[in-house]
PDB file of N, CA, C and O in Angstrom:
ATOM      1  N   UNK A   1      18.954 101.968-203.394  1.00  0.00           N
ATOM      2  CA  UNK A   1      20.382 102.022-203.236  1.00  0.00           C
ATOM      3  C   UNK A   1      20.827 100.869-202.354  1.00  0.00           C
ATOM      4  O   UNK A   1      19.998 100.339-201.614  1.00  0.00           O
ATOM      5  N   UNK A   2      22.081 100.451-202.388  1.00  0.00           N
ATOM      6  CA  UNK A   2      22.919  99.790-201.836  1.00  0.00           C
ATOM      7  C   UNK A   2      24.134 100.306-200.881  1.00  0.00           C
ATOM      8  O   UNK A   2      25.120 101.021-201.059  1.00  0.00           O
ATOM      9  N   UNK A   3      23.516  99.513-199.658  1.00  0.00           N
ATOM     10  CA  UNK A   3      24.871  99.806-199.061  1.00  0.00           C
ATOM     11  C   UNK A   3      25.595  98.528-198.126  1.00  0.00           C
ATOM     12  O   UNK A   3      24.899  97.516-198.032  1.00  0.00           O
ATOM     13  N   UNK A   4      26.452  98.515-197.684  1.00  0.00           N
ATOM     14  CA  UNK A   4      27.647  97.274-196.715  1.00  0.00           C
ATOM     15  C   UNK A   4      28.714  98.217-196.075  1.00  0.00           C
ATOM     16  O   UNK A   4      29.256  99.311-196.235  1.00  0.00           O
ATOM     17  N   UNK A   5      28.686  97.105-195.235  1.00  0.00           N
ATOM     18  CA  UNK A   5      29.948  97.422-194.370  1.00  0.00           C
ATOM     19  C   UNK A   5      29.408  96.882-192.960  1.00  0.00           C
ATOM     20  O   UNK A   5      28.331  96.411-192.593  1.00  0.00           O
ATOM     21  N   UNK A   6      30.878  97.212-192.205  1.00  0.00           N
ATOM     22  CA  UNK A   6      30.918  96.798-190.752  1.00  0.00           C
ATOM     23  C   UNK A   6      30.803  97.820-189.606  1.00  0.00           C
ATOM     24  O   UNK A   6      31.371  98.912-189.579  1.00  0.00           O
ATOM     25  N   UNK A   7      29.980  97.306-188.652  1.00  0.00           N
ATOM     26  CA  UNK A   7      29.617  98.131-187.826  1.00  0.00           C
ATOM     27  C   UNK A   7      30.468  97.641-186.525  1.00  0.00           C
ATOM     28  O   UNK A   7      30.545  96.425-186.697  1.00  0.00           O
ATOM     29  N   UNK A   8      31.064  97.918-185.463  1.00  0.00           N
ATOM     30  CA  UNK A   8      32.100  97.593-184.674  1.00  0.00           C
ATOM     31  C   UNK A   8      31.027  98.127-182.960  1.00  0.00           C
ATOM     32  O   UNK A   8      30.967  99.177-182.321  1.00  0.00           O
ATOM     33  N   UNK A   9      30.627  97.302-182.865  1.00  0.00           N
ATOM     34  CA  UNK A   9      29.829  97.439-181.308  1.00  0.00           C
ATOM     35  C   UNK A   9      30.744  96.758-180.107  1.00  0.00           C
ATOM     36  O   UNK A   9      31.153  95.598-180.075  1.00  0.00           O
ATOM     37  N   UNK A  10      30.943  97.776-179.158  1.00  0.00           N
ATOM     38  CA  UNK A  10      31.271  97.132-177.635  1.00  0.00           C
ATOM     39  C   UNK A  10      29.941  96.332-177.243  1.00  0.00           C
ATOM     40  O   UNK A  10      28.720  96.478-177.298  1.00  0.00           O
ATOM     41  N   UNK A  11      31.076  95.221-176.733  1.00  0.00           N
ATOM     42  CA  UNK A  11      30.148  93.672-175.748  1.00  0.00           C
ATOM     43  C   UNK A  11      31.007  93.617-175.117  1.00  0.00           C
ATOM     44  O   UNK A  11      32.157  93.812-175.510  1.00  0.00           O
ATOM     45  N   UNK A  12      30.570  93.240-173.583  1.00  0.00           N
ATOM     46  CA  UNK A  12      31.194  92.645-172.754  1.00  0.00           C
ATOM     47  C   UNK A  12      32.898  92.950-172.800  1.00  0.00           C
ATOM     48  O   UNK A  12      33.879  92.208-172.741  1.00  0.00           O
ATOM     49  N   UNK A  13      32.720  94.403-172.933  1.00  0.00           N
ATOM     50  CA  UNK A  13      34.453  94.574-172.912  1.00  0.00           C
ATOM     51  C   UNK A  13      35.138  94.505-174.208  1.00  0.00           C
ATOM     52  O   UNK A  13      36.094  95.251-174.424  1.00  0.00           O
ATOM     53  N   UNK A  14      34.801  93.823-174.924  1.00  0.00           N
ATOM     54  CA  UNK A  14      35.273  93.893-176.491  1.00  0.00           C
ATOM     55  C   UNK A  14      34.964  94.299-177.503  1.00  0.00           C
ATOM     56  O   UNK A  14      34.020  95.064-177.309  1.00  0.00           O
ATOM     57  N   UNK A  15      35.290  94.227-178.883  1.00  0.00           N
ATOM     58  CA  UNK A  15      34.607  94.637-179.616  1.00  0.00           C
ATOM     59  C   UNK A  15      34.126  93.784-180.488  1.00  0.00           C
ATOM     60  O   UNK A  15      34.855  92.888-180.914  1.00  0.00           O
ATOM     61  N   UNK A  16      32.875  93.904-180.888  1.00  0.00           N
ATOM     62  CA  UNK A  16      32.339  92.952-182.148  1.00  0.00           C
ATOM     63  C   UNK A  16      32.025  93.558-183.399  1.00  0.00           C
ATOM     64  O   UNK A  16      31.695  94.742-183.332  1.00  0.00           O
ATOM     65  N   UNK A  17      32.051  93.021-184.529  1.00  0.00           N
ATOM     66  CA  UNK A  17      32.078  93.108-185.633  1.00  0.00           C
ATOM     67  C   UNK A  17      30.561  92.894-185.885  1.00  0.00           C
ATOM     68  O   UNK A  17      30.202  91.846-185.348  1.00  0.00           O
ATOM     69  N   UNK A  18      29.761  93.405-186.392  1.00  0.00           N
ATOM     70  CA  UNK A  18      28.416  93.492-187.210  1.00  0.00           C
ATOM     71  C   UNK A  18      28.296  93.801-188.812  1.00  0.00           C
ATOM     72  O   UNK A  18      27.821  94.858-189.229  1.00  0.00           O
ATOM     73  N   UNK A  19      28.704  92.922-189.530  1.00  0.00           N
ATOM     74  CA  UNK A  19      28.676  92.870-191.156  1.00  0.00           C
ATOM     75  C   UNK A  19      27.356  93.333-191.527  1.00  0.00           C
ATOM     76  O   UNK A  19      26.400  92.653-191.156  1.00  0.00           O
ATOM     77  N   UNK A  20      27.136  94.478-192.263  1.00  0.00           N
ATOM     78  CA  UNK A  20      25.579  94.421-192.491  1.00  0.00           C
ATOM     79  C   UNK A  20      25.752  94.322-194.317  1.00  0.00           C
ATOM     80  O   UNK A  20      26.876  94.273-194.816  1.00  0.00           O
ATOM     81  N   UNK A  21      24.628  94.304-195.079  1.00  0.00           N
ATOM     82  CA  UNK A  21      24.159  94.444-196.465  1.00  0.00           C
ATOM     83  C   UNK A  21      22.510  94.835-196.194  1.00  0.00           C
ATOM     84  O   UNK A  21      21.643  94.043-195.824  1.00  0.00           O
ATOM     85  N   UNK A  22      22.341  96.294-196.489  1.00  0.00           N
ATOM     86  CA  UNK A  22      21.384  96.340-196.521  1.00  0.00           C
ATOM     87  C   UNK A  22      20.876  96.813-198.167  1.00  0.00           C
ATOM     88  O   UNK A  22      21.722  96.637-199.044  1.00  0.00           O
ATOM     89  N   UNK A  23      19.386  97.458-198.626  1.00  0.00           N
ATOM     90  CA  UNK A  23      19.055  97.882-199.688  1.00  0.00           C
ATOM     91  C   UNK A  23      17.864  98.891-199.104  1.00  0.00           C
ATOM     92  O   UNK A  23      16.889  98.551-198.435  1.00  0.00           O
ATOM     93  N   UNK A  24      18.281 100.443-199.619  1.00  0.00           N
ATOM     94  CA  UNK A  24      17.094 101.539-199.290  1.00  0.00           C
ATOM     95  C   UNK A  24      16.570 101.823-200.234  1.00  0.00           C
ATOM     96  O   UNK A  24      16.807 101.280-201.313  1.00  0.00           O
ATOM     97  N   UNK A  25      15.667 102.810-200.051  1.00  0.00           N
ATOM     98  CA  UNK A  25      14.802 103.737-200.793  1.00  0.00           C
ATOM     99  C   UNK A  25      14.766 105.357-200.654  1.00  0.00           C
ATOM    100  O   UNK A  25      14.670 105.990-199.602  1.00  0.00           O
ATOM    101  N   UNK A  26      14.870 105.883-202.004  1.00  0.00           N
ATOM    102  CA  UNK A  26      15.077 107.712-201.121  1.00  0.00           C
ATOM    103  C   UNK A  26      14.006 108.139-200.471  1.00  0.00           C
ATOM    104  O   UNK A  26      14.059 109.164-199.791  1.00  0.00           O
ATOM    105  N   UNK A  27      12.765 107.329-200.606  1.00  0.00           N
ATOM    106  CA  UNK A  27      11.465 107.697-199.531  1.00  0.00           C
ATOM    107  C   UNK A  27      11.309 106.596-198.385  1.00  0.00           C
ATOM    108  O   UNK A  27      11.747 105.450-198.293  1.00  0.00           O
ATOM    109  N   UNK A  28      10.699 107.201-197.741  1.00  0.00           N
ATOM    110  CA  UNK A  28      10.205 106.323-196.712  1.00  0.00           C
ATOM    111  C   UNK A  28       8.820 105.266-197.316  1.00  0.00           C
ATOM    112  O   UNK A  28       7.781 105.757-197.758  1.00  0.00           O
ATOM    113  N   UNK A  29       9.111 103.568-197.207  1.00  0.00           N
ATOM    114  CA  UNK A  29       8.255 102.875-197.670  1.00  0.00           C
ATOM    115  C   UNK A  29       7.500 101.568-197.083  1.00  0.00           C
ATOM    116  O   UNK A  29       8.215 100.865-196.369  1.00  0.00           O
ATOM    117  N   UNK A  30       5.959 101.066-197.300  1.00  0.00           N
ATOM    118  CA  UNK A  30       5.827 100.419-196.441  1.00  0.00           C
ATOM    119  C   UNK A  30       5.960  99.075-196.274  1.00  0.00           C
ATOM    120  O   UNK A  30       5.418  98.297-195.487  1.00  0.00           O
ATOM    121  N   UNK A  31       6.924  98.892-197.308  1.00  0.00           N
ATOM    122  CA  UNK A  31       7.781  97.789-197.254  1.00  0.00           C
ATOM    123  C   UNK A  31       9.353  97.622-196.314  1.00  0.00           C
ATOM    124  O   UNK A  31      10.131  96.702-196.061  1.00  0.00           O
ATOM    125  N   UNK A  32       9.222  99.545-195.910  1.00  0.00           N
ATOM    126  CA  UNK A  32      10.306  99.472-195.049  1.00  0.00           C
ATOM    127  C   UNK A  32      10.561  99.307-193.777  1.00  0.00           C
ATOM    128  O   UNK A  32       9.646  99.519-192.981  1.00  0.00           O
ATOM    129  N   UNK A  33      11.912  98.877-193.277  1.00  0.00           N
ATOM    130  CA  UNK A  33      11.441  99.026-191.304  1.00  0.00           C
ATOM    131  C   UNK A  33      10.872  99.693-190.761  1.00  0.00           C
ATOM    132  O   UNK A  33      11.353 100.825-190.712  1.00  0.00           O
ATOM    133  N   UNK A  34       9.811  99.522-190.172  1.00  0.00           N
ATOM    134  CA  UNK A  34       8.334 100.326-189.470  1.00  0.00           C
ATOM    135  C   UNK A  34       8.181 101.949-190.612  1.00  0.00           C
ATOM    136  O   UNK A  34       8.502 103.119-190.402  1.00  0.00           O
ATOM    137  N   UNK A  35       7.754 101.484-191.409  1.00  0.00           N
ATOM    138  CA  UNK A  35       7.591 102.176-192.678  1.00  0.00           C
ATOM    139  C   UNK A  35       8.788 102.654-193.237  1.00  0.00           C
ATOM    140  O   UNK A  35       8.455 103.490-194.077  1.00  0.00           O
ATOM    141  N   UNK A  36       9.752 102.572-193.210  1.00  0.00           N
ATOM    142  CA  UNK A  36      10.975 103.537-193.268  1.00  0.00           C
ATOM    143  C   UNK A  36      11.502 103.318-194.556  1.00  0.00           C
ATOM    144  O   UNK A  36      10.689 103.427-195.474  1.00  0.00           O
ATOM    145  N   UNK A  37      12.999 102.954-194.932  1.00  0.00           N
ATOM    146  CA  UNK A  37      13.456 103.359-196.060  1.00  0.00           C
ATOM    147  C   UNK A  37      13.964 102.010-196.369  1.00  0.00           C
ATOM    148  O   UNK A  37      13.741 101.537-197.484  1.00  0.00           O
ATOM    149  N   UNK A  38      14.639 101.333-195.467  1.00  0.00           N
ATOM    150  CA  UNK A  38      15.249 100.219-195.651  1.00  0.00           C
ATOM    151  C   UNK A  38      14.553  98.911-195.686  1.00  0.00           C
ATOM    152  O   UNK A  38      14.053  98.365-194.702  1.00  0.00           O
ATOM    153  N   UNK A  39      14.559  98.427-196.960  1.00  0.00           N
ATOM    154  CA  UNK A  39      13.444  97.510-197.522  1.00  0.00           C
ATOM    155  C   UNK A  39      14.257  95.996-197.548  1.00  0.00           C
ATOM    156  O   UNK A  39      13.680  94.933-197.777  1.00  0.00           O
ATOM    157  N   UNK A  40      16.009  96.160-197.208  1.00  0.00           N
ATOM    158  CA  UNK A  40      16.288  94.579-197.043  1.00  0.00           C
ATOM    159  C   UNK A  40      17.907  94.891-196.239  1.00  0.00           C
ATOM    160  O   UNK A  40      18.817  95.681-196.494  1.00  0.00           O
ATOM    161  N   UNK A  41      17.670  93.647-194.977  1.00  0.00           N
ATOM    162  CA  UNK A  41      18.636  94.172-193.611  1.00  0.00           C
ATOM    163  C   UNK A  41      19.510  92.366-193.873  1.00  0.00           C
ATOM    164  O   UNK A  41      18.755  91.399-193.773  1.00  0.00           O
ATOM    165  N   UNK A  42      20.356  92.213-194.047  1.00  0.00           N
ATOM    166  CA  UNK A  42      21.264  91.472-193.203  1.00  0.00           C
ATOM    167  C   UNK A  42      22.241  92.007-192.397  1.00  0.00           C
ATOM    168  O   UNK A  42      22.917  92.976-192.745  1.00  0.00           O
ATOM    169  N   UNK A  43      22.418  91.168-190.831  1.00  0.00           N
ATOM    170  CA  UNK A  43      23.907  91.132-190.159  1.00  0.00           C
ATOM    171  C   UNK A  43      24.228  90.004-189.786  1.00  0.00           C
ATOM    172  O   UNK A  43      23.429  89.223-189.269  1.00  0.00           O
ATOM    173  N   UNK A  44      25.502  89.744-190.006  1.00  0.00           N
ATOM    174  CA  UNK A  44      25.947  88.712-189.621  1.00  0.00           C
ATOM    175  C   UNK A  44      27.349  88.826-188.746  1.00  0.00           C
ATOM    176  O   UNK A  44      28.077  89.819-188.765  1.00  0.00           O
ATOM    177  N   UNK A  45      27.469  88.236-188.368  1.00  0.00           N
ATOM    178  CA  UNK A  45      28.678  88.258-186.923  1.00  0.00           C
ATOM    179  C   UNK A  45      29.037  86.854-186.729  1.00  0.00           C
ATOM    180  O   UNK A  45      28.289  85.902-186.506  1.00  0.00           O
ATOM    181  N   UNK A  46      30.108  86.883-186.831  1.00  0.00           N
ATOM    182  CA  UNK A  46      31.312  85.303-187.189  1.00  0.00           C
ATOM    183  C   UNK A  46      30.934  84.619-187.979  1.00  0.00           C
ATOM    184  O   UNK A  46      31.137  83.429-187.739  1.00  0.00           O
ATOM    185  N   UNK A  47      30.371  84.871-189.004  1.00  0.00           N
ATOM    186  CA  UNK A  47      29.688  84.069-190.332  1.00  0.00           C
ATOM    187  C   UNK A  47      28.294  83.621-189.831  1.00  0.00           C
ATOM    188  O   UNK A  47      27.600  83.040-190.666  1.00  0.00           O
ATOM    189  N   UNK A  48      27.914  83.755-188.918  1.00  0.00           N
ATOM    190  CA  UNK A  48      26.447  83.454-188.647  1.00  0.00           C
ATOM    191  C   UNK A  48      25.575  84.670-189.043  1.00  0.00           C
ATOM    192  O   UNK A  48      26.159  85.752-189.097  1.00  0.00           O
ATOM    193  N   UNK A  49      24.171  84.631-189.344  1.00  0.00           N
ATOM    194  CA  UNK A  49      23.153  85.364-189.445  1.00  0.00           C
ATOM    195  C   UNK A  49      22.722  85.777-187.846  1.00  0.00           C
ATOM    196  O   UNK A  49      22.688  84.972-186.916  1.00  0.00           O
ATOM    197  N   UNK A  50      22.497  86.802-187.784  1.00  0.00           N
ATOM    198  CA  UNK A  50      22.282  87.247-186.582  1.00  0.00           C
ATOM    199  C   UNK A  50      20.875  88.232-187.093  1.00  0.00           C
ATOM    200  O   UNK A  50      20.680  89.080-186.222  1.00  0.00           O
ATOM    201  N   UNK A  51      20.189  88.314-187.869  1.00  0.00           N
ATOM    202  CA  UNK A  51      19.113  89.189-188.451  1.00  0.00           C
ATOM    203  C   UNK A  51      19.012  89.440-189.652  1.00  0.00           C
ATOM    204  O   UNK A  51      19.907  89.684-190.462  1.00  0.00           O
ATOM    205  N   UNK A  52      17.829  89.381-189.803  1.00  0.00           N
ATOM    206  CA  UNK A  52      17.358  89.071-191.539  1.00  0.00           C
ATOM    207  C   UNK A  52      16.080  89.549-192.128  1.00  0.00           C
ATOM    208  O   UNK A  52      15.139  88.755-192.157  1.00  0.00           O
ATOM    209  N   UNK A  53      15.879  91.164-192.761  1.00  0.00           N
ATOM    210  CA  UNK A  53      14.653  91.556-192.899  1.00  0.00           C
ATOM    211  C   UNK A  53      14.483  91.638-194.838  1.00  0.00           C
ATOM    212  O   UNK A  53      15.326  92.116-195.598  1.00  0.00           O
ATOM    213  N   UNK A  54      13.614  91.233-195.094  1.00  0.00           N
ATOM    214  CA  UNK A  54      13.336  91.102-196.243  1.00  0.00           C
ATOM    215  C   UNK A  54      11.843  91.590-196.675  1.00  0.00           C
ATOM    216  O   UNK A  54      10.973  90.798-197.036  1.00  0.00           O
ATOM    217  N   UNK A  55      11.656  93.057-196.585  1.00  0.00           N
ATOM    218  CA  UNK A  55       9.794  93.506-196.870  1.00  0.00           C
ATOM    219  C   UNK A  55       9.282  92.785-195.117  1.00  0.00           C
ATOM    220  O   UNK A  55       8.085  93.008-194.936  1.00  0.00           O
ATOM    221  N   UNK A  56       9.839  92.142-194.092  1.00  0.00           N
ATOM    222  CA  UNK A  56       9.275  92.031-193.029  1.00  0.00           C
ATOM    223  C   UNK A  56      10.250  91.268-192.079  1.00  0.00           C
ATOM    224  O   UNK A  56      11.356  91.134-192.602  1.00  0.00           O
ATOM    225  N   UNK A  57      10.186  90.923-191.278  1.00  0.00           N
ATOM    226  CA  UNK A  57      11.270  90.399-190.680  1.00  0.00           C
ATOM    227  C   UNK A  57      11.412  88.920-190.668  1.00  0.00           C
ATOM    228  O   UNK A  57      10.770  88.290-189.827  1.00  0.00           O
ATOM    229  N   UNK A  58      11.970  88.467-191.276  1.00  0.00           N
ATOM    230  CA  UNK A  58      12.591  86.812-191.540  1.00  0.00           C
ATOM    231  C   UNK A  58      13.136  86.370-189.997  1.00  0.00           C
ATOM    232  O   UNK A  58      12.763  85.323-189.469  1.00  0.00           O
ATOM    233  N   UNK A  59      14.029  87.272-189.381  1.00  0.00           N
ATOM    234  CA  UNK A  59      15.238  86.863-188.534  1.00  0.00           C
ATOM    235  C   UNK A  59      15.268  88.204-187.497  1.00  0.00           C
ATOM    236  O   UNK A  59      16.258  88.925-187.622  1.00  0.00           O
ATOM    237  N   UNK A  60      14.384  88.547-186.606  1.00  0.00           N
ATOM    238  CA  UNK A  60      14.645  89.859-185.971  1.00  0.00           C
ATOM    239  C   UNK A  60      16.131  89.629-185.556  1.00  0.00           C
ATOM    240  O   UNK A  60      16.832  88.761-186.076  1.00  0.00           O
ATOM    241  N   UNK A  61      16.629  90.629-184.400  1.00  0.00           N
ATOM    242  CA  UNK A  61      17.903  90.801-184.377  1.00  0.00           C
ATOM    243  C   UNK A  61      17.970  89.810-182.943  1.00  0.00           C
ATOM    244  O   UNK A  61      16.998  89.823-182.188  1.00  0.00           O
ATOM    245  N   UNK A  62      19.044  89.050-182.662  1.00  0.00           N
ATOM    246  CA  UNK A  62      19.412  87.967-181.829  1.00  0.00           C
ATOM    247  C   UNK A  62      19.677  88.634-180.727  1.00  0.00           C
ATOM    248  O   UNK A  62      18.953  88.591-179.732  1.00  0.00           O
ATOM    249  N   UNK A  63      20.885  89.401-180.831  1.00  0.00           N
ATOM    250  CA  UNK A  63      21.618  89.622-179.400  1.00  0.00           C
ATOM    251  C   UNK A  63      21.307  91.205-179.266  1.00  0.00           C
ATOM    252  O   UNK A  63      20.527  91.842-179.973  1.00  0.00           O
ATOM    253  N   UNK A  64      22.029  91.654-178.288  1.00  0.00           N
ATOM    254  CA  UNK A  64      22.102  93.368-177.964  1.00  0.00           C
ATOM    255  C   UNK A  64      22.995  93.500-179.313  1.00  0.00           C
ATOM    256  O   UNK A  64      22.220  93.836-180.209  1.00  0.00           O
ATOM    257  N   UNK A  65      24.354  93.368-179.831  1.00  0.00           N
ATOM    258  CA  UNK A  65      25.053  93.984-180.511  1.00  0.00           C
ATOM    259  C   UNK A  65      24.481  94.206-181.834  1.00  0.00           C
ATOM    260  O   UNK A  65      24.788  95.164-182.543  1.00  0.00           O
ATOM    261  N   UNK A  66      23.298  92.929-182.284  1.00  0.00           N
ATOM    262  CA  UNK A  66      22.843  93.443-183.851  1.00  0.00           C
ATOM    263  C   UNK A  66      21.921  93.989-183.066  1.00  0.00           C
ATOM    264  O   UNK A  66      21.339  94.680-183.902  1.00  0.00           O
ATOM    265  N   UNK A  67      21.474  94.142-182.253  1.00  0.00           N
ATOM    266  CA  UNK A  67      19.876  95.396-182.322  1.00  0.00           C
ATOM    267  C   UNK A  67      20.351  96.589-182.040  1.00  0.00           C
ATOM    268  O   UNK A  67      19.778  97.641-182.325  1.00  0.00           O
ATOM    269  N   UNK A  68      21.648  96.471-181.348  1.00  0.00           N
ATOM    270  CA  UNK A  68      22.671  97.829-181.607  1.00  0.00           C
ATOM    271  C   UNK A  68      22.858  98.600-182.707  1.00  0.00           C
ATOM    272  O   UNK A  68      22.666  99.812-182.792  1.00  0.00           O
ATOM    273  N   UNK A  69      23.423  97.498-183.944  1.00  0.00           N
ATOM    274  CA  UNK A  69      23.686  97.715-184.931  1.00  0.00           C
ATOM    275  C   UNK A  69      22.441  97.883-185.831  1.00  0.00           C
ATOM    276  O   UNK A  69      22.556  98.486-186.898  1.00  0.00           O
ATOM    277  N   UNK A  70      21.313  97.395-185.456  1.00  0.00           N
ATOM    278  CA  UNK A  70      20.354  97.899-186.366  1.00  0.00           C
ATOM    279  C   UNK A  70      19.489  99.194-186.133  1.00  0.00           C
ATOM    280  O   UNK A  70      18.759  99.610-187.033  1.00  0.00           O
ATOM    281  N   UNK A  71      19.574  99.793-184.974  1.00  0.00           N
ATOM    282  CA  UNK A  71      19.229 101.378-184.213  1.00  0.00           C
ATOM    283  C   UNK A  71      20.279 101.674-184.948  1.00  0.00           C
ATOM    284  O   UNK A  71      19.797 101.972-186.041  1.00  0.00           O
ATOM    285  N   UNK A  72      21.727 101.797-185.026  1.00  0.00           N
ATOM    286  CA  UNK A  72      22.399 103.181-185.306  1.00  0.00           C
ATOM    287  C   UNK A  72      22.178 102.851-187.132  1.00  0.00           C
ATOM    288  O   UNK A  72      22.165 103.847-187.856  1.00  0.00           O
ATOM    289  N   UNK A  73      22.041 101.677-187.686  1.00  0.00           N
ATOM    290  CA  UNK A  73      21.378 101.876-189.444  1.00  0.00           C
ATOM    291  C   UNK A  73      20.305 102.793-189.474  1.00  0.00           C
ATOM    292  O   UNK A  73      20.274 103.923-189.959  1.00  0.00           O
ATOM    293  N   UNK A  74      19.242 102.012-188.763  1.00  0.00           N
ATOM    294  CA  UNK A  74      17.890 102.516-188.875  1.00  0.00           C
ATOM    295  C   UNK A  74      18.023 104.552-188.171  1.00  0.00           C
ATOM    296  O   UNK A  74      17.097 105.251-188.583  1.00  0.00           O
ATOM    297  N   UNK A  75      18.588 104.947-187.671  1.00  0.00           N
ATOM    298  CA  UNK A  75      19.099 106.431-187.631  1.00  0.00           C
ATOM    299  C   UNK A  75      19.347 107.030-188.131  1.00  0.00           C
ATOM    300  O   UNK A  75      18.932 108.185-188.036  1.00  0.00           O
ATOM    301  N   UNK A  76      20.871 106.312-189.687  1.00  0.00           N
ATOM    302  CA  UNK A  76      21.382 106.759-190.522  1.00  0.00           C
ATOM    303  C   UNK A  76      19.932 106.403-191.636  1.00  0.00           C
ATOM    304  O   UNK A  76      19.104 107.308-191.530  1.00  0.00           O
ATOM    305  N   UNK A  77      19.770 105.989-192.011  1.00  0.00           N
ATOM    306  CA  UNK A  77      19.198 105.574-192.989  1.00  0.00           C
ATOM    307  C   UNK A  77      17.628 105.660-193.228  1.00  0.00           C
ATOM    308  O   UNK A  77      17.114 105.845-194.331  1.00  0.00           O
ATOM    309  N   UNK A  78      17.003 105.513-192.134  1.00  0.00           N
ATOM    310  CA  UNK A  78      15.414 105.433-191.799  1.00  0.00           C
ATOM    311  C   UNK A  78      14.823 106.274-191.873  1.00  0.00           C
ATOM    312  O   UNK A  78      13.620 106.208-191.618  1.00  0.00           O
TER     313      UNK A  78
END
C-alpha cells in the first residue's frame, strides 16, 4: 500500500512541515524498517530530502523533526 501526506512537528517554537511518501506491507517484512512493514520512506522539508529508505537506508533522518516524523510513521504503520 501507499501512503503521503504531511506531518507538522514543533521546532524551536514553530512549526515544521515533514512531507512524507512512504510504501507498506500488511505484514511485517525484512525488507522493512528494523523488520517492519514499511519497505520505502521519503521526507522532505522545504523541498530538500531530509531521509530516504529504500529496502535499507539511503538517507537516515537529518534533524530531530524527520526522526520525529519517522517514530510517529513507524508507530502508525510498523
Amino acid at each position: 500500500m501507499l501512503a503521503e501526506g504531511t506531518i507538522g512537528i514543533q521546532e524551536n517554537g514553530k512549526m515544521v512541515a515533514c512531507h512524507y511518501k512512504m510504501k507498506y506491507f500488511d505484514e511485517p517484512s525484512r525488507f522493512g524498517i528494523e523488520g517492519g512493514r514499511i519497505s520505502k520512506l521519503t521526507i522532505r522539508r522545504e523541498g530538500e530530502f531530509t531521509c530516504n529508505y529504500d529496502r535499507g537506508w539511503d538517507l537516515e533522518p537529518e534533524d530531530e523533526a524527520t526522526r520525529t516524523a519517522v517514530a510517529l510513521l513507524m508507530k502508525e504503520y510498523n
